[in-house]
Every structure is written in C-alpha cells, then in structure tokens.
MIVEXLO-918283 format. One line per 5 residues: number of its first residue (from 1); their letters; for each residue x negated, y negated, z negated of C-alpha. Coordinates in nm, 2 decimals. Each point is the difference from the previous one (the first is absolute). Layout:
# residues N
NUM = a = X:Y:Z | ... $
//
This chain:
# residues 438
1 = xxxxx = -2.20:3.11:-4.92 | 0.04:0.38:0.03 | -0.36:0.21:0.05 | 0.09:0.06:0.31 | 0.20:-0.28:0.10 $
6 = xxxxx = 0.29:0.04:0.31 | 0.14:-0.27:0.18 | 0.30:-0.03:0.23 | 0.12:-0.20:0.22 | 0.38:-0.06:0.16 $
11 = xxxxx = 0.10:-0.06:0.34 | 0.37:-0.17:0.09 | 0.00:0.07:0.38 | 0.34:-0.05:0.19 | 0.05:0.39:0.00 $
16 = xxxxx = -0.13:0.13:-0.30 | -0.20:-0.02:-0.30 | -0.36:0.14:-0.01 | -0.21:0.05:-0.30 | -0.35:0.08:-0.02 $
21 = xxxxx = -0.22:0.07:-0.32 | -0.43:-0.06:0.01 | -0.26:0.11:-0.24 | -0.30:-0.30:-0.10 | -0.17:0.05:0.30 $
26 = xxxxx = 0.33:-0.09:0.26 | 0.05:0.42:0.06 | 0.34:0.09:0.05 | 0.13:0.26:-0.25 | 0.38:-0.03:0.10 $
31 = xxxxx = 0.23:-0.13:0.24 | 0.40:0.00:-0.01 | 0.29:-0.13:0.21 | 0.35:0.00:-0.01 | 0.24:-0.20:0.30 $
36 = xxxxx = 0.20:-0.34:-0.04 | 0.32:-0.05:0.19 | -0.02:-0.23:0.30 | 0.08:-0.34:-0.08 | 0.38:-0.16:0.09 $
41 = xxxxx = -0.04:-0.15:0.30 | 0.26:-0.30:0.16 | -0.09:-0.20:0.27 | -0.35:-0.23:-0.15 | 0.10:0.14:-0.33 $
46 = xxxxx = -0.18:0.29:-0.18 | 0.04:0.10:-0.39 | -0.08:0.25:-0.23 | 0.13:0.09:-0.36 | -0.29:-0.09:-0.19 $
51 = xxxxx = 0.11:0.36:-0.21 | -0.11:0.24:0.25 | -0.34:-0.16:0.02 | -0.02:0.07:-0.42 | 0.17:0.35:0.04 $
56 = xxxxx = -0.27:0.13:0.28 | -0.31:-0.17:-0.22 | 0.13:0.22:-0.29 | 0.09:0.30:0.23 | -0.36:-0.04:0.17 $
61 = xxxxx = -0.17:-0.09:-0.33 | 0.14:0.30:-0.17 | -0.07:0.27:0.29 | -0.38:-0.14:-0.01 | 0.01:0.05:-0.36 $
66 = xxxxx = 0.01:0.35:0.07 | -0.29:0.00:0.17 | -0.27:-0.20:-0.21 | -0.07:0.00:-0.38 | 0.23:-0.22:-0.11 $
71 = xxxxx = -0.22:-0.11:-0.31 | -0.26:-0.11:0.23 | 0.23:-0.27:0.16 | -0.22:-0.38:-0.11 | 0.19:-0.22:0.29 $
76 = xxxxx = 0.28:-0.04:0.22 | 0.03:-0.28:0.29 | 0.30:-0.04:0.25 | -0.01:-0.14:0.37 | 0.33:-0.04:0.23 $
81 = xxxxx = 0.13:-0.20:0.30 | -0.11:-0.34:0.01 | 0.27:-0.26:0.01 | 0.26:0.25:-0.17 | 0.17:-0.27:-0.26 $
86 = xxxxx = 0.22:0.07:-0.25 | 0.18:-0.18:-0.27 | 0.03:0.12:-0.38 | 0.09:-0.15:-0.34 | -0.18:-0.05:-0.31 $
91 = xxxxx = -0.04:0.41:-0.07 | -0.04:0.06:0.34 | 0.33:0.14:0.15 | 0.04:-0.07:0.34 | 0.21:-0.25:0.12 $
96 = xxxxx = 0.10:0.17:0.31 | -0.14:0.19:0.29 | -0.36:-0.10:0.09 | -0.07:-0.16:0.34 | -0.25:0.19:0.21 $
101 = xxxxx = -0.33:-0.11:0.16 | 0.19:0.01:0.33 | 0.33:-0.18:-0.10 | -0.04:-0.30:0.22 | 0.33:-0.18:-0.12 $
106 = xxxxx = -0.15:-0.29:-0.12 | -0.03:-0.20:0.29 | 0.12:-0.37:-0.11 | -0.21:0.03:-0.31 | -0.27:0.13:0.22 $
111 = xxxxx = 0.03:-0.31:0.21 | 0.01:-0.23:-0.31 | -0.29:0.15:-0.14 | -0.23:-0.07:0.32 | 0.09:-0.36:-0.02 $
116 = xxxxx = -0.17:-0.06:-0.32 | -0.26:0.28:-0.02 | -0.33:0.01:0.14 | -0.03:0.23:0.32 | -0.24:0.23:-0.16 $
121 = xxxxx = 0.20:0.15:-0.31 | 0.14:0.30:0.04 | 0.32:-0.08:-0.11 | 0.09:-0.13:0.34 | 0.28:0.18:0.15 $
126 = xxxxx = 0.38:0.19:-0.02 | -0.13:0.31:-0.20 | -0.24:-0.19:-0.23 | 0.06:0.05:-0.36 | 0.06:-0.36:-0.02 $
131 = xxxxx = 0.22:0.00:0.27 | 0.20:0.24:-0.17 | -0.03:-0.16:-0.35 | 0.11:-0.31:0.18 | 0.33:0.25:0.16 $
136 = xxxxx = 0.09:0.11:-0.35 | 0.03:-0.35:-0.17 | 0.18:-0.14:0.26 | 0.27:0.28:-0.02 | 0.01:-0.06:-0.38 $
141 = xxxxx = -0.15:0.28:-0.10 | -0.28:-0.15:-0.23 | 0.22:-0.14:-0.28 | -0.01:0.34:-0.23 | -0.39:0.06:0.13 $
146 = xxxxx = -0.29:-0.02:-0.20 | -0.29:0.19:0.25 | -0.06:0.02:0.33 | -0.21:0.34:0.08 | -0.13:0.16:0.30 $
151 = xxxxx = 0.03:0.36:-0.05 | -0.31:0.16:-0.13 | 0.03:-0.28:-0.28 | 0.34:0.10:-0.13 | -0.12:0.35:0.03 $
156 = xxxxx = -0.27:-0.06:-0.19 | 0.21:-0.22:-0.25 | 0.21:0.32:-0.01 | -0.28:0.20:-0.08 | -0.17:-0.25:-0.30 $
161 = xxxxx = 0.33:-0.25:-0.05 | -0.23:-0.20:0.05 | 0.17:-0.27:0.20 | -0.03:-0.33:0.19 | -0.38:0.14:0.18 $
166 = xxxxx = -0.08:0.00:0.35 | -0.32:0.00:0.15 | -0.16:-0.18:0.31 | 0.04:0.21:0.28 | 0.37:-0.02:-0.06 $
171 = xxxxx = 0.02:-0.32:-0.08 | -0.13:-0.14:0.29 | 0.32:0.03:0.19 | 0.17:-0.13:-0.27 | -0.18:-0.34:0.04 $
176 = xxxxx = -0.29:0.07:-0.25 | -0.36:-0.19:0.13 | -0.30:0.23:-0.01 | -0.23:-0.28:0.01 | 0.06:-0.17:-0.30 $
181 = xxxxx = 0.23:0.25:-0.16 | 0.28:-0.20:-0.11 | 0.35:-0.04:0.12 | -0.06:-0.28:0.24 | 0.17:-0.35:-0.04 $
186 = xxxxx = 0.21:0.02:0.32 | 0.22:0.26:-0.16 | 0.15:-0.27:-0.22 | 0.18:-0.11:0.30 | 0.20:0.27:0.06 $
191 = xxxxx = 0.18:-0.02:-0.34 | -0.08:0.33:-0.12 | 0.03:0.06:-0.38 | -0.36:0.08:-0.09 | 0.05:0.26:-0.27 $
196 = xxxxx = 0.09:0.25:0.23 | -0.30:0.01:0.19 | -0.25:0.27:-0.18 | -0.35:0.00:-0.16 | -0.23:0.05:0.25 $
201 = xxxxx = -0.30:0.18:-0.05 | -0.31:0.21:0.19 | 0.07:0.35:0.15 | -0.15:0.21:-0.27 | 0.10:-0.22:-0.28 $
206 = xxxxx = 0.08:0.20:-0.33 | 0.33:-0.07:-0.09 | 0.16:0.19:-0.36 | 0.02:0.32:-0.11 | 0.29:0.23:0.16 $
211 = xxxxx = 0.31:-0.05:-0.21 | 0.07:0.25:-0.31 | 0.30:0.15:0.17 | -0.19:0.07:0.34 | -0.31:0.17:-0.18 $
216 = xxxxx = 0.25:0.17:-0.17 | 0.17:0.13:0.30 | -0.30:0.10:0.21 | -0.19:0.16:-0.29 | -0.28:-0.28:0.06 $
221 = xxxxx = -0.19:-0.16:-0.27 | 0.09:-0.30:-0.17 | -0.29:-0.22:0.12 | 0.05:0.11:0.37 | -0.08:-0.33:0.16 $
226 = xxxxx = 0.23:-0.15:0.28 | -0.21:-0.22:0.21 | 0.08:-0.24:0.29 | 0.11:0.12:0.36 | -0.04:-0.13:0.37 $
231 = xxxxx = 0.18:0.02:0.29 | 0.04:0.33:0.20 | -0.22:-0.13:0.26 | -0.28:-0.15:-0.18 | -0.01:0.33:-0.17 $
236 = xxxxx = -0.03:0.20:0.27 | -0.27:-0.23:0.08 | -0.21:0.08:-0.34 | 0.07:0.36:0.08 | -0.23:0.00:0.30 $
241 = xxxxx = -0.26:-0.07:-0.19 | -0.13:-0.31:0.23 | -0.18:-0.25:-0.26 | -0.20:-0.22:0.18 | 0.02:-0.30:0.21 $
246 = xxxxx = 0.05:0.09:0.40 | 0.17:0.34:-0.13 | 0.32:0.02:0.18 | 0.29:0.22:0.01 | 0.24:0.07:0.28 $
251 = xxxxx = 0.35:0.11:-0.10 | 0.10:0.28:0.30 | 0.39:0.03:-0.10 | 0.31:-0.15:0.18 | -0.20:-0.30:0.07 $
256 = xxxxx = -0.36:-0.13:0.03 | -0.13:-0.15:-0.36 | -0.37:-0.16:0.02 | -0.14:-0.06:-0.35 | -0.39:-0.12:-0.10 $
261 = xxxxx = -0.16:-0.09:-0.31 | -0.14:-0.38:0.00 | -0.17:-0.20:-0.26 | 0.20:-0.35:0.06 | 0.41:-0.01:0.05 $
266 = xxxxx = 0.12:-0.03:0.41 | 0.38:-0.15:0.08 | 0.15:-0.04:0.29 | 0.34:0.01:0.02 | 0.09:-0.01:0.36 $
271 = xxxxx = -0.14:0.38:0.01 | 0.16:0.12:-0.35 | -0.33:-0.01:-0.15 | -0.10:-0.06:-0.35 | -0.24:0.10:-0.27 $
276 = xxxxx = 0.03:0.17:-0.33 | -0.20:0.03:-0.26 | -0.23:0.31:-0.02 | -0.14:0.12:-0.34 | -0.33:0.26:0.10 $
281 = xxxxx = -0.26:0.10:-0.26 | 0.08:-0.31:-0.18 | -0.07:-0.24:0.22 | 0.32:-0.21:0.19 | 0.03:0.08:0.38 $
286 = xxxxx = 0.28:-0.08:0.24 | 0.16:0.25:0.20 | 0.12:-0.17:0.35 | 0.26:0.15:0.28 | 0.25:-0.03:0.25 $
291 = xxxxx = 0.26:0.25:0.14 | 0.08:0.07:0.37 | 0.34:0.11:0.11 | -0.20:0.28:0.19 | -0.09:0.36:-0.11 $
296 = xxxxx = 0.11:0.31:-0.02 | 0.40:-0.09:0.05 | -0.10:-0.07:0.35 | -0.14:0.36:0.01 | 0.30:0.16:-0.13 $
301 = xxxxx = 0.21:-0.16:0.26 | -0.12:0.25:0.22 | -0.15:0.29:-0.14 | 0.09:0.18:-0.31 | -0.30:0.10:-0.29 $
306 = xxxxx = 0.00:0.35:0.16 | -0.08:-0.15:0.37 | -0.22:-0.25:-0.11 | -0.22:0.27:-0.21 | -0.02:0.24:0.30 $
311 = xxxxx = -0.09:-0.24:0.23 | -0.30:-0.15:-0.20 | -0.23:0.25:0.08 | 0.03:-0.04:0.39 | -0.08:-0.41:-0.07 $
316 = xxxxx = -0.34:-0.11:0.12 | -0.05:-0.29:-0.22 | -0.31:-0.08:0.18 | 0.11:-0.05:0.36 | 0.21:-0.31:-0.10 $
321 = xxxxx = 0.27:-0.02:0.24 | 0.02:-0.37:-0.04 | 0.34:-0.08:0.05 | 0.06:-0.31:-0.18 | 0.30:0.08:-0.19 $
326 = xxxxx = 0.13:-0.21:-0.28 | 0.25:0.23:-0.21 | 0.32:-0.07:-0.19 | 0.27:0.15:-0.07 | 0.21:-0.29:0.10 $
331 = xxxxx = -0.09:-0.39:0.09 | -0.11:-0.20:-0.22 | -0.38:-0.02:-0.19 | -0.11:-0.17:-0.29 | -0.40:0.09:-0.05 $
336 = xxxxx = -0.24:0.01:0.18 | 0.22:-0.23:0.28 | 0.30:-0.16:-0.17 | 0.26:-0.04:0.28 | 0.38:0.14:-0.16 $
341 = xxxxx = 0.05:0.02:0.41 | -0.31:0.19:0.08 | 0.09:0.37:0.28 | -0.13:0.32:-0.08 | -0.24:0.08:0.27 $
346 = xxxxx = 0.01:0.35:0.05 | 0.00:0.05:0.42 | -0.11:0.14:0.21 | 0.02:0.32:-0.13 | -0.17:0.29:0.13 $
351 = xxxxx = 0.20:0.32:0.07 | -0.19:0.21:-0.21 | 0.09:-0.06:-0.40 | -0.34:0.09:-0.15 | -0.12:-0.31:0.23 $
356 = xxxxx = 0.25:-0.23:-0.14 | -0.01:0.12:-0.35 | -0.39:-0.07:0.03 | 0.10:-0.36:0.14 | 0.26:-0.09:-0.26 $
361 = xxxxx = -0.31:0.10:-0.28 | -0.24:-0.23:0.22 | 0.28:-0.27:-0.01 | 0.06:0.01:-0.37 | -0.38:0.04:-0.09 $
366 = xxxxx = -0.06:-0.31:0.24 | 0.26:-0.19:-0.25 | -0.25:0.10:-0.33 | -0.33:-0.13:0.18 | 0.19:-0.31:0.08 $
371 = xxxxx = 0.15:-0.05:-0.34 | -0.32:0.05:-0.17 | -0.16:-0.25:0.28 | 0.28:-0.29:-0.13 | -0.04:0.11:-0.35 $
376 = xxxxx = -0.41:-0.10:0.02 | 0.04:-0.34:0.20 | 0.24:-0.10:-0.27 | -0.27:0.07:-0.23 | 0.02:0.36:-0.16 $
381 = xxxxx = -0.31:0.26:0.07 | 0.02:0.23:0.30 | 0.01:0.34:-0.12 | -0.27:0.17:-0.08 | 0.17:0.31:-0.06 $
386 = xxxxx = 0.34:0.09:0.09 | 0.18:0.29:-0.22 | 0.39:0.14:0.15 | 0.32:0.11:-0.18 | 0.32:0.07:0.14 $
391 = xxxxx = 0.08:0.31:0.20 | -0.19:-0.15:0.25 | -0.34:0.02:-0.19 | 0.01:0.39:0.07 | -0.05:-0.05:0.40 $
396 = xxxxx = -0.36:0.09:0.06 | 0.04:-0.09:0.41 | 0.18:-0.37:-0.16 | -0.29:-0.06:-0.24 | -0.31:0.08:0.28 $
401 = xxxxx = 0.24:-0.28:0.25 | 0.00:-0.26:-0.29 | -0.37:0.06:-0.10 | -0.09:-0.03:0.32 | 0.17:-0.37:0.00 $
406 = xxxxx = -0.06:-0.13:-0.34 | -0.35:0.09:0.04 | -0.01:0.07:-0.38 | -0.02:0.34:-0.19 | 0.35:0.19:-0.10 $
411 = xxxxx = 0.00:0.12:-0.35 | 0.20:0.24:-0.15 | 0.25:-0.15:-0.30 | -0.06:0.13:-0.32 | 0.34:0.04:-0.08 $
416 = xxxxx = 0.31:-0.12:0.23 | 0.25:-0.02:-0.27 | 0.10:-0.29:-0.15 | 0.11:0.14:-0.37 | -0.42:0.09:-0.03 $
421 = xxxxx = -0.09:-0.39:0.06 | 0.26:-0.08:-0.30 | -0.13:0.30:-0.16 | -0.36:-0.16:0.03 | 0.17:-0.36:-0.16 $
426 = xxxxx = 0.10:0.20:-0.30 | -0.37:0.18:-0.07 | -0.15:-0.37:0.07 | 0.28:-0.17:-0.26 | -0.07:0.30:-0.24 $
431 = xxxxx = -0.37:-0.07:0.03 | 0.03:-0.36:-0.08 | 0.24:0.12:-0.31 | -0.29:0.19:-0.15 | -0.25:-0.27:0.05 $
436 = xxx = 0.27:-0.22:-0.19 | -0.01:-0.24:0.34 | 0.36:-0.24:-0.01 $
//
C-alpha cells in the first residue's frame, strides 16, 4: 500500500457517473463527474448499453486522475442501481442492453416467482433481478450466457476482469438469502441454469488486482486493489456516517425513503420491506427500510425549487397548522399504508401558498413518523437519531417541523453522496488486503 494511501470509489447513478477519492482517515481529496444518457424508455421497458456506463467510469475516472496523485491510488470499489441485470459471455461482453432497476416487464415471471418464494425475499416483484433473469431466459436469451451481473459488478469485472462476483446488497434482489448466505433451495424450481448466478460476497470484500491493461491506462499501480461494491442506496447510506443501531436515515428526494440500522433482520413483504446485511466496524448489522410514494414530487407539482426556497423563510414550523394531509403525487401507497387505491389528501387548501406549502411539509413529515412507528412494531429500533439527504435535507423550516414530530435529534450527514460510501468499501477492502484478511 502506497505511504499515503488514496481510495476511490464509483457511483453508477441513472444520470451520471460520480467519482470521489479519500485519504486513510475518509477525507475527500477529489471528486469528478461526467453525465450518462437517459435510459431508452418503451412502455414497462427501460435499457441501457452497458458501454456508456464503462465509457463514463473511464471518462470520470480519468478527469479525477487529474486531480489526485495517481501513485497514491490503493483501492477502487463500484456501486450502481440495484436490480440493473445484464447478461455477458465467458470474457464478459454483453449480451445485449442491460435492463434497468425500473424495467417492470417481467410481470408473468414476477407472478411465477411469488408462487414458490417466500414473501420476505426481495426478489419479489416485475423489476426484480430475478424477475428479469426469469424475462431473459424465457425470450431465449440465456443460451450464449455465461454471467448474470448487476451493474457495479460488471463494472468492476471491467475494471479487474475479474468476473462472475457480486456482492450481497445486489444480490438480494436477485434471490440471494442474507440469512444463511447461500442461494436458497427454492430457486431450483424455477429452472434457472445455476452457473450464471455470481459469487456472492460482503460489501467491502477484496477482490483482484486491477487488470494490467487498466493500470496501464490510468497510470495507476499494478497492485491497485479492486474491492467489492454495493448498491447506490446502501452507499449513500454508509456515506452518512450513521453506524449504530436506532441510527436512521431519511432519503428527502422524489419520494420518502426511511432507513435504520438494527441488530436482527425485519421482512414484511406486504410494505416492501426487507433487510440487508450491514458490515460496521467489523461487526454484522442490518440495515432495514421502506419507501413511500410521497415526497418531494408532490412538492414539485406545485411549486418550482425557486418558489419553494423563497417561501421557506416565511414557514413557522412551530405553529403546526394541522391539516391532516397525506401527500402523493398520484393514488396509490405502498409504505407506511399499502393500499395501490389509496387518494392523495391534499384539501382544503388555504389561499395563501406559504400556508399550504407548510401543510404539504407537515403532511409528508407525518408519513416519516408513521413509517418509523410501523418499522419498530415490526421489530426494528425507533430512531435514535435521524440524519437527511436529498434536496430536501437543506430545509431548515422542514427539519425544525419533523424534529418537532419524531421527537428525536436531526444530524447532519457526513457526506450525501453515494460514490463516498463505495469509496469508504474500497479503504475498508484495502485495509483488510494489508492485514492479508480473505
């Protein structure tokens, strides 16, 4: 490992590549990003070439590269879109385009699937990487396969030709059990060929060396570790900085994501919820969620960014207007009530727009304290801390009305990006290189 040892992590987000580089002690010393074209979207399908993903990690990794000591480069780890699949042959080409996290195609194999698996794997449903997996044999397009990736594992396969590797996070979705980390039994049923599914391994798993003609490429040294990735939102997550059990983290984008750190696993399907696997200071945690159909889509529906940032300081957070609205942007909910039938309820609405833009905030933050309510009578911890991201998390007036609710302190997030919790996953694999840990 270099004296001073450098170690970067990739983010694959659906609009761009991000890249961001951290000393021993988790400082940032570089950050780069480069944009992705959207997706092709048809109907309940969405693809992407799996090329343009490689061509922005080597246009990103490169305009980093400018910016740090390449010398000083020990590790690299990748997260992307959980549930992107994609098939490849023995050297790793791609098959064909890669199905997104969102293509929801796979309907019948969805269906299938639910019949035989248990209600709390997370490979339940149309844009599971099962489901797609599932999609792709049926339309014969498994014959010539020989892996099945999501796409931070063919990106780093790309990056170490190392192939065939996935780790838990992405798995999961893929049918993977957490519990007893094995491909589970059930899967036999479905007739799948069993040497595409990958290796799975822990988040932060050393993996091999990057390949000879990458180093070569980037100007990085030979021994430049590639180490294993996550998901985009388990990485964001780690970039927080929440560690402990009853640590949450509310996701403030598009919609409403509630995530907590728990010491034993919590399923229940009917809400969407599931547990993954959480590796913190060595010692196995589970990281425990659900996602409402609420958030900050509703918002945009009526106000643009600029309205919504000049009205905030004419909110008074505490004189809660108590309004009892229950936000969406359209019917349906799935967490914390699951109801696909389920009205917004947004009425009545006063005439002035600071007043309702105050009771749509009340309305969503109403949704958190009830999701973190379910979330403890199904057995995970009720916060004890609560840290934001999304462009939400910069609302001062927003975070006093959801204190004030929760009942729990609001800590800033280290870091909000998700390429710094993947850059984290490659100093911990790196660490574990050096101590000559498997």
């Amino acid at each position: 490992m270099p004296d001073n040892p450098l170690h970067i992590g990739i983010d694959l987000g659906t609009s761009g590549c991000r890249a961001i580089a951290i000393d021993d002690r988790g400082r940032p010393q570089g950050e780069a990003s480069v944009a992705l074209p959207a997706p092709r979207h048809n109907g309940a399908r969405c693809e992407q070439d799996p090329a343009l993903w490689w061509q922005a990690t080597r246009d990103c990794l490169t305009l980093l590269l400018t910016r740090i000591p390449a010398s000083e480069v020990a590790a690299i780890a990748v997260d992307g879109t959980s549930a992107t699949l994609l098939l490849t042959d023995a050297d790793g080409r791609p098959l064909g385009p890669a199905l997104m996290y969102n293509d929801s195609r796979a309907t019948e194999q969805a269906a299938r699937i639910a019949t035989i698996a248990p209600a709390d794997t997370a490979a339940q449903g149309p844009t599971s990487a099962l489901a797609k997996l599932l999609w792709l044999r049926d339309e014969g397009l498994t014959q010539q396969a020989c892996h099945a990736l999501h796409q931070a594992d063919w990106i780093a396969a790309q990056l170490s030709s190392r192939l065939g590797v996935s780790d838990i996070n992405n798995a999961l979705k893929l049918g993977f059990d957490p519990q007893t980390n094995t491909w589970p039994d059930w899967l036999e049923a479905l007739d799948l060929p069993r040497s595409l599914l990958p290796e799975v391994v822990a988040p932060g798993t050393p993996l091999a060396p990057l390949s000879t003609d990458n180093a070569r490429h980037f100007g990085l040294p030979a021994d430049t570790l590639m180490v294993a990735g996550t998901t985009d939102s388990t990485a964001a997550f780690l970039a927080t900085g929440a560690s402990r059990p009853g640590e949450a983290v509310t996701s403030l984008g598009s919609t409403l994501v509630l995530k907590v750190i728990t010491e034993r696993p919590v399923f229940d399907a009917r809400y969407g919820i599931y547990s993954q696997p959480l590796a913190v200071d060595g010692q196995r945690r589970w990281l425990v969620g659900g996602a409402s159909n609420s958030g900050g889509a509703v918002l945009r529906q009526f106000f643009s960014d600029a309205q919504m940032r000049e009205m905030t300081p004419r909110l008074y957070p505490e004189r809660r207007l108590c309004l009892e609205y229950y936000p969406l942007p359209a019917p349906g909910e799935r967490f914390p009530i699951n109801d696909s039938r389920l009205a917004p309820r947004m009425t009545p609405r006063p005439h002035d727009d600071t007043r309702f833009f105050q009771a749509l905030l009340e309305g969503i933050s109403r949704i958190e304290k009830r999701g973190y309510d379910l979330l403890a009578e199904l057995g995970a911890p009720y916060p004890i801390s609560v840290r934001s991201t999304g462009g939400g998390a910069q609302n001062s007036a927003w975070a006093a009305i959801r204190r004030s609710l929760l009942g729990v302190p609001m800590l800033s997030a280290k870091h909000s990006e998700a390429a710094m919790g993947a850059a984290l996953l490659a100093r911990s694999g790196a660490h574990q290189n050096n101590r000559g840990t498997p």
